[in-house]
C-alpha positions, -999 to +999 in steps of 0.1 A: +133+014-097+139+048-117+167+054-134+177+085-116+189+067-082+199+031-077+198+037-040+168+018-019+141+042+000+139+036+034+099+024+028+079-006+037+058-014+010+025-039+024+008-055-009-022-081+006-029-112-024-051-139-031-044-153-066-031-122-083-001-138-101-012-118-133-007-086-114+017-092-089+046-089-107+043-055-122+030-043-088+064-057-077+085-039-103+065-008-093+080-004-060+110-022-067+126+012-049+114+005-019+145-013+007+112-040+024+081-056+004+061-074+020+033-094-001+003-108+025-013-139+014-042-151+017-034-194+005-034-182-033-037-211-058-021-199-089+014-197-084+013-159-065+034-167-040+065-180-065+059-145-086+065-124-056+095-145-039+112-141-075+108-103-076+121-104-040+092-093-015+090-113+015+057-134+016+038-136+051+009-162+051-027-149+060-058-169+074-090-145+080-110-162+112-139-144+103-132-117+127-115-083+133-085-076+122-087-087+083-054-086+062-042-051+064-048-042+100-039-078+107-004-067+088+001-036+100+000-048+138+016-079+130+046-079+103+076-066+119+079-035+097+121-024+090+104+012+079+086+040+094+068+047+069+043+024+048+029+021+019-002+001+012-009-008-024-031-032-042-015-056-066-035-041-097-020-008-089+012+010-101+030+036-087+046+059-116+079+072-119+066+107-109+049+093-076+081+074-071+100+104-065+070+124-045+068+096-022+109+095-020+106+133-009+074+131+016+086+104+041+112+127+049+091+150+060+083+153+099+046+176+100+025+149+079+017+115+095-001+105+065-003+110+022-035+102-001-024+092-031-038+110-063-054+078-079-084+070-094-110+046-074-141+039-079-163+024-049-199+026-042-207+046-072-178+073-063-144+081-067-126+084-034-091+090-021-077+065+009-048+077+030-025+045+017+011+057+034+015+065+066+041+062+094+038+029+113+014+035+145+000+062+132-028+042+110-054+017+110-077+006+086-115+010+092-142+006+061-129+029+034-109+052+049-078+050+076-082+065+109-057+072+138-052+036+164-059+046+196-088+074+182-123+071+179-127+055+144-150+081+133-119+105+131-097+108+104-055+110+110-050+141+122-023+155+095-029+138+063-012+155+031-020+149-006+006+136-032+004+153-065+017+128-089-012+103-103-011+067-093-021+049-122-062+035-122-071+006-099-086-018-120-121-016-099-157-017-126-160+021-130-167+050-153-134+051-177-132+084-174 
């Protein structure tokens, strides 16, 4: 949490894990503004879980059947979220003190449904942006980007905004540039 405010944001943070204790933690610390974290598990084996109870996220267990929904649609429909607004993040991503505050400001706003986050990602040989906070509902996850529930999932949310401040680099095999 920043040093400017020791009050909690009314934000549900969603972090899905399978053996990231190495990241986990600073992931945690990263958000540690946010009033709910939820870390979704997929059976880790190296000591994940006891990481994230100790920074205080709640941990909700996660077995894949091989089917539709995997772990973040399967969260989004089926954690009982305290927050309007979520905010998906990897556990080998931060969010900086700057974003911190962006993201404090947006989800009080009531004519976006939806915020890309300025971070680096490389995936299939591109960088890309992924709406990753969005009010609950709103959102569902469907191959690299998020579409609208209840739309066609060729159709993008219908009023996503950008956040200015940079997320800091997922740690996906990329250019370092």
């Amino acid at each position: 949490m920043s040093e400017q405010s020791d009050a909690l944001v009314p934000l549900s943070v969603l972090v899905p894990v399978k053996n990231e204790a190495a990241n986990v933690r600073d992931c945690l610390a990263s958000v540690s503004f946010a009033q709910e974290i939820v870390v979704v598990d997929s059976g880790s084996t190296d000591g994940t879980q006891a990481v994230a109870e100790a920074a205080g996220a709640r941990i909700v267990q996660f077995v894949w059947n091989g089917k539709f929904p995997r772990k973040k649609n399967w969260a989004l429909q089926n954690v009982r979220w305290q927050h309007e607004w979520v905010l998906i993040l990897d556990a080998d991503e931060r969010i900086t003190p700057a974003l911190e505050r962006e993201i404090t400001q947006a989800i009080r706003r009531t004519d976006a449904d939806g915020f890309y986050l300025n971070r680096r990602f490389w995936f299939l040989g591109g960088w890309i942006n992924i709406v990753v906070i969005f009010r609950v509902g709103i959102c569902a996850c469907s191959g690299i980007g998020w579409v609208g529930m209840n739309r066609s999932k060729s159709t993008m949310i219908s009023r996503p905004e950008t956040m200015r401040s940079m997320n800091t680099y997922c740690s996906m095999a990329g250019p370092s540039t």
